[in-house]
N, C-alpha and C positions, 0 to 999 in steps of 0.2 A: 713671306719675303716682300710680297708687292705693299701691306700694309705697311712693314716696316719705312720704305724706300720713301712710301708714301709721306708716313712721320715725320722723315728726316729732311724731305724737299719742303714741305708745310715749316719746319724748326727753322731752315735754312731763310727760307723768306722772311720770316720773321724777324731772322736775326740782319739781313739787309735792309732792312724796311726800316726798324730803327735807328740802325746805324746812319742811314741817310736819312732820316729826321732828324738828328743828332748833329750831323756837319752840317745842316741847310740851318740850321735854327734861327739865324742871323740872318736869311731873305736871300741868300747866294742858291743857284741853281733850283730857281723857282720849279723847273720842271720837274728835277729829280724829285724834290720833296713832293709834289702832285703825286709821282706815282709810286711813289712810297707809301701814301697816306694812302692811295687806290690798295696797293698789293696787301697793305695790311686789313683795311677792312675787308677786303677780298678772303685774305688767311681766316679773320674771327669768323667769318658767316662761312665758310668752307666747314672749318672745326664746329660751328655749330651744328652746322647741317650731318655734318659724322656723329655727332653726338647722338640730336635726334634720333636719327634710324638705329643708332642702338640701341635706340631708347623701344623702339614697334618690336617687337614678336609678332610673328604671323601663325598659323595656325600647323604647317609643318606639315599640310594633309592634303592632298589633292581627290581620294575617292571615301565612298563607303565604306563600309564592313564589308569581308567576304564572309559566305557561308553558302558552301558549297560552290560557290564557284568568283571568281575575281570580280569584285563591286559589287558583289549581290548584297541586297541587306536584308537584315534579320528584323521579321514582325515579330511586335512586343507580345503574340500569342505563341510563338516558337521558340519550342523550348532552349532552343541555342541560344535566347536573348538573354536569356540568365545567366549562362557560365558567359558569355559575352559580356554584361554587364560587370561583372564578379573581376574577369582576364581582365580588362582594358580601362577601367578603372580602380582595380585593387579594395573595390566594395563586396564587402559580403552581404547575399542575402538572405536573412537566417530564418526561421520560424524562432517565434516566441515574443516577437515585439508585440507593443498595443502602443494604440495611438490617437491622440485626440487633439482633432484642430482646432484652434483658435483665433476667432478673428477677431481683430483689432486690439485695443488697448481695454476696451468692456472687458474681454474675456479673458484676455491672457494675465493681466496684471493681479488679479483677484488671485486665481490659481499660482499666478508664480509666489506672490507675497504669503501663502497657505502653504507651497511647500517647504519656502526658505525659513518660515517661522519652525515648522517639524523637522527640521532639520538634526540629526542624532551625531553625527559623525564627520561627516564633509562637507563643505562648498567647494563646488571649483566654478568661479564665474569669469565670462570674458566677452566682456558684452564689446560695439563696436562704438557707436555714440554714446558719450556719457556725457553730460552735460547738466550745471545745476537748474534743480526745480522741484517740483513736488516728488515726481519719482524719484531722484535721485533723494533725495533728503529720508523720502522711505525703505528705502531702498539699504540707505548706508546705516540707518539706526535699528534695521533685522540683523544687517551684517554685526553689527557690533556687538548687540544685546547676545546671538549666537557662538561668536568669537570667547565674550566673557564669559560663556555659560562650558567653556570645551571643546566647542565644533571648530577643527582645525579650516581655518575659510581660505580662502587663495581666490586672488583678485587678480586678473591681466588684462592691462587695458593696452589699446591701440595709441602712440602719441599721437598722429594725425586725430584719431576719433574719437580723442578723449582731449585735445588740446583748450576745450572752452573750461576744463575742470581748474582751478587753483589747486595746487598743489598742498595747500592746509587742508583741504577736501580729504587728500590722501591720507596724511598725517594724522588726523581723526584715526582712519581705520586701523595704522600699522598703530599707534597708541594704543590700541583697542588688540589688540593681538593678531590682525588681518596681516596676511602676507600679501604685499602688496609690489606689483612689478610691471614697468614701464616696457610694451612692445617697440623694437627703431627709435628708439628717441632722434628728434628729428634734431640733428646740428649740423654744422655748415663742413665738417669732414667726415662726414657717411651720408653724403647725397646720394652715393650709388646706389644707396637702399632708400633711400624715401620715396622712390616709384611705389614699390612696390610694399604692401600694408593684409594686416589681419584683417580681413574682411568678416573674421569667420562670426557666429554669436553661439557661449556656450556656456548654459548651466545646468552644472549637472550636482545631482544633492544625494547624500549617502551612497555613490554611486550607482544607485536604483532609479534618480527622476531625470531626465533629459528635458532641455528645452535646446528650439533651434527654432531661427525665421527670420522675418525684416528688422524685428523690433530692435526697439533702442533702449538707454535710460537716456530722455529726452523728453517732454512735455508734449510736442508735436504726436507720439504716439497714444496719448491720453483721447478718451471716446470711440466716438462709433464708425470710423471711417467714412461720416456719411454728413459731417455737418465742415463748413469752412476750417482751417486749421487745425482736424483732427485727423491724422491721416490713416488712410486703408490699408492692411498689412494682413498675414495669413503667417499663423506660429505653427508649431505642434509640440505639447507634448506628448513623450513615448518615455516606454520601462521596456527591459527588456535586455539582449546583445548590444543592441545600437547603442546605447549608454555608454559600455564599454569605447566602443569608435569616436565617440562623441568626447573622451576622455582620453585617447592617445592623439585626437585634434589640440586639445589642449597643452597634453604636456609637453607636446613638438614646440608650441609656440613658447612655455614657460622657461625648456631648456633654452632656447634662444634668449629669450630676455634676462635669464638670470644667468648662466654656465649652469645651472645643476639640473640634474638628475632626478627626476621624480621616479622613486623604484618600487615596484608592486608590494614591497612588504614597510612600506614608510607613508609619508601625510596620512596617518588614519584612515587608512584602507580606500584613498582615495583612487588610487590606480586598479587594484584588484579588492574590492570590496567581496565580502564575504556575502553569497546570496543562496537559495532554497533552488535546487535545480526544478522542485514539484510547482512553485508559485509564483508567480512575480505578484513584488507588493506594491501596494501603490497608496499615496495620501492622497485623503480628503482634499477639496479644495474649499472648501468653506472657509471665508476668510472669519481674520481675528482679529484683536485688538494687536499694536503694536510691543512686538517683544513676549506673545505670545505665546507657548507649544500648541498649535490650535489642531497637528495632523492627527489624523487616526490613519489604523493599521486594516486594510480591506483584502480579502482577496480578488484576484479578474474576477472572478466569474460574479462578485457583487457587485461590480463597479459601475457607473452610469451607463446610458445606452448611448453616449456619444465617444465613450471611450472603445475601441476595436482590437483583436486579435486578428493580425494578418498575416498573411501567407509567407509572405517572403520580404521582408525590409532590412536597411539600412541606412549606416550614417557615412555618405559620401566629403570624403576632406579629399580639397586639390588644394597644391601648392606650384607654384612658377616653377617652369623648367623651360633648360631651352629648347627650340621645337614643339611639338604637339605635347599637349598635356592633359592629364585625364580630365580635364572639365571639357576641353574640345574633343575629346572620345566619347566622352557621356552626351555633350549631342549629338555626333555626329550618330549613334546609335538610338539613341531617342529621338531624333528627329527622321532617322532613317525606315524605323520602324512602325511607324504610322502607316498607317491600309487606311483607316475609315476619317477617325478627328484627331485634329493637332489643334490644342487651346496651347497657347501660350499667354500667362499674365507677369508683364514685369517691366519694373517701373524706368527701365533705363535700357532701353529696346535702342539699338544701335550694332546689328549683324555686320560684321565684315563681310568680303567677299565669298570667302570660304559657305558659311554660316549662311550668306542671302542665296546661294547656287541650292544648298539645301532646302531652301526653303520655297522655293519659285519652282521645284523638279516636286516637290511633296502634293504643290497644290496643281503641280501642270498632269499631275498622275492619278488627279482624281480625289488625294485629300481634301477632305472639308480644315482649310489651315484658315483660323481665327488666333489674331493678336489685341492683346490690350495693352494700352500703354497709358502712359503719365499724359494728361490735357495738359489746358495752362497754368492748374495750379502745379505745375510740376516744381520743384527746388531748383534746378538746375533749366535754366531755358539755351542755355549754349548745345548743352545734351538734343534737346526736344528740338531745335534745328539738326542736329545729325540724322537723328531719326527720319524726320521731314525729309530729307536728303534721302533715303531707302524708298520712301512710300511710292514713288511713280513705279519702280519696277515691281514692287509685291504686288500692286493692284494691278497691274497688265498681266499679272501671271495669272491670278485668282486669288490671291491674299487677301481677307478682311480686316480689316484695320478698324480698333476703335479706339477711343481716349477717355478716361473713365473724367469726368466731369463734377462729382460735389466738391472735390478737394482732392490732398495728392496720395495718389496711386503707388503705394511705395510695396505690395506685395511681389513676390519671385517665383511662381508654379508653374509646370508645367504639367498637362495630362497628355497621354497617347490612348484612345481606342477607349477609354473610360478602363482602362486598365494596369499601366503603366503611372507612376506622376512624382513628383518632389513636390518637397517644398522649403524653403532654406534662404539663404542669403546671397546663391550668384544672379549677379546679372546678365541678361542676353547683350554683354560685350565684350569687347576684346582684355579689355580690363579686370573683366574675372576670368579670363580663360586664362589668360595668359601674365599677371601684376600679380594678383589677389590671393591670400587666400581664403578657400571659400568651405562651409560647411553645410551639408543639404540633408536634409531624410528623405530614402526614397524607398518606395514598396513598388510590389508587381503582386498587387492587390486589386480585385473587381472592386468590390465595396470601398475601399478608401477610392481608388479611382474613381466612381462615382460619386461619392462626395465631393473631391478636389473639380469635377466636372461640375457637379450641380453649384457650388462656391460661383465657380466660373460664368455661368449663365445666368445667376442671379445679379454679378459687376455686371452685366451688360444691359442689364435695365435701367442702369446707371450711367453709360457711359453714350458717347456720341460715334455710331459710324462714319470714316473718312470712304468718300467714295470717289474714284476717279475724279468725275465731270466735278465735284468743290472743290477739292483739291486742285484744280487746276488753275481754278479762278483766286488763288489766296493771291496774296500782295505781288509784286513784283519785287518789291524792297528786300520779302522772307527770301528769293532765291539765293542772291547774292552769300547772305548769312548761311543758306545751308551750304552751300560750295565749301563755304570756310569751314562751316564744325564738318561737315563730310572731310575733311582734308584732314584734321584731326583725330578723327572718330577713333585710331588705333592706340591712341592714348586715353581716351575720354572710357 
């Protein structure tokens, strides 16, 4: 009722304001028209300012996990972290995955262009930046060469993150036989949805190979994340259940962009693809020539020693709701349950309130809490002031801050206790907790946890420690700008 009341006094002014712009037009009662013109611009920045804040989500959470008792949190060694993980995010964690990290554009592009050429039965791809260039040009002639040869392919791109693409781009593939389908198209009558965007990255091939991480089809992710303009990024792929997960992220997004129905006994066994419950199969990654069949057919137990069978994984998909959402429960328990080290690596480090109380009580209790974030090659430098904006309380707390320094820092991992870790596409913002949605792989694995750990300590050879006493002395001019993007940060 009060919002209504609200509406109708906001309408009401309005409709006085004009009206008395209307009879003054001619220069008679100069004052009334003055405060006419006040009460309306007063009315639009009122309605703006209402707008805004419905635009923020907050995190809807004021404590921890309980377990066993109100606020207690759950260590990522306890076995309650599991079915806690499992309850409060709707992630299963299964036996049967394997998984293999890939960093950068060296590694991942090779393997992915070797899976999509062996490709038998399905594509489902949904990348987030697509944009033309070398990858994308290879990228769309597997598609096509695959599409003509039988392989049912389905394509869903983001409008925001696919916007630099021409649309003859598209046309190519639906020619070609690609199902080809536009996420929100952004127009000027469904703004209410252009906040909010697939953030997720998903391809998945005969519903056996999974990919998920930062990566793009974009040129920027091309090399070693370690020379100017190629950026740093951390993928995986996995075979396995997760695949599955990784494939109902998908079709959520598809039914939205198209109205249909992806049904487990249609798209060529895309949805429930027909698998061996004794093996998981996996291709080669040995790249080929373009257009291809270059896979071969391995069992685990032959497959490289960088490829792993772990304990307990999955593929975590959040989407916007109102209030707390399971990407702000998946930290709030992964950041809760840290005892020993909290590595956090991610390129758009801008914690809310919520999220910074967790973080400053992690490292005041004795965590060893290590952050890496985006330097100045970062994309976005309004971002890398919000952050800036965070630094003086993490560092009084005992937070270590670093900023990885060859070029930009665009990976998303986190580890707990070298035991716990993801790795995927949210960011530590408010903008994947709460806008976005996001897709992650996450194990409660020693050995993949060590590796996502050891990943971690090898960027910090790389990167530059913030420590109190510099940070203090940076410009005086940065403060001002971080106020502002701090003011921001719950959209950013």
């Amino acid at each position: 009722m009060t919002i209504i009341m609200v509406g109708v006094f906001l309408v009401l002014l309005v409709i006085f304001a004009i009206v008395a712009l209307r009879d003054t037009a001619k220069g008679r009662h100069s004052i009334i028209r003055k405060i006419a013109s006040v009460l309306l611009k007063l009315v639009i920045l009122a309605m703006a300012v209402i707008g805004l804040r419905n635009t923020i989500r907050g995190s809807g959470l004021t404590g921890g996990p309980a377990a066993g008792g109100a606020g207690e949190s759950v260590a990522v060694s306890d076995p309650d972290f599991h079915r806690s993980i499992e309850l409060l995010t709707g992630t299963a964690l299964s036996k049967g995955n394997t998984v293999q990290i890939l960093k950068n554009g060296e590694e991942t592009y090779p393997a992915l262009w070797a899976d999509l050429r062996g490709a038998q039965a399905s594509i489902a791809l949904q990348p987030y930046f697509y944009e033309p260039g070398v990858l994308a040009d290879t990228l769309e002639s597997i598609l096509v060469e695959r599409a003509r040869a039988g392989v049912a392919v389905f394509v869903l791109v983001d409008a925001f993150g696919a916007e630099a693409m021409p649309e003859e781009r598209l046309d190519v593939l639906r020619n070609a036989g690609v199902e080809v389908a536009v996420f929100r198209p952004l127009h000027w009558y469904n703004i209410n949805t252009a906040n909010t965007r697939s953030h997720v990255r998903v391809v998945a091939i005969d519903g056996k190979i999974g990919y998920t991480g930062g990566f793009g089809i974009a040129d920027q992710w091309l090399g070693n994340g370690r020379e100017t303009g190629q950026w740093r990024d951390t993928n995986v792929r996995f075979t396995g259940p997760a695949v599955s997960e990784l494939l109902a992220a998908f079709v959520v997004g598809w039914a939205e962009a198209t109205g249909k129905l992806m049904t487990a006994g249609g798209a060529a066994a895309i949805v429930a693809p027909e698998a061996s419950e004794d093996s998981v199969v996996e291709r080669s990654v040995a790249a080929g020539p373009a257009g291809a069949s270059a896979a071969t057919v391995t069992d685990v137990a032959d497959s490289t020693d960088d490829t792993r069978t772990l304990d307990a994984a999955g593929l975590m998909h959040t989407i916007p709701t109102l209030g707390n959402t399971a990407a702000t429960r998946f930290y709030t328990l992964t950041l809760g349950g840290a005892r020993e080290r909290l590595f956090i690596s991610n390129a758009y480090f801008v914690p809310g309130d919520y999220l910074m109380r967790l973080l400053v009580d992690a490292a005041k209790g004795g965590v060893d809490v290590i952050v890496l974030t985006a330097g100045e090659s970062t994309d976005i430098g309004f971002t890398r002031f919000a952050a800036h904006a965070r630094y003086e309380r993490l560092l009084a707390a005992g937070v270590r801050v670093f900023e990885y320094q060859p070029t930009m820092m665009h990976a998303k991992s986190i580890v707990v206790d070298g035991r716990w870790a993801s790795i995927g596409t949210m960011n530590f913002d408010n903008r994947s907790l709460t806008f976005n949605n996001e897709s992650n792989f996450v194990a409660l694995d020693p050995v993949f946890g060590a590796e996502v750990e050891a990943i971690f300590r090898d960027d910090l050879t790389r990167a530059k420690e913030i420590t109190a006493a510099e940070f203090a002395k940076r410009p005086w001019w940065n403060r001002p700008m971080e106020w502002i993007a701090g003011f921001f940060a719950p959209m950013l």
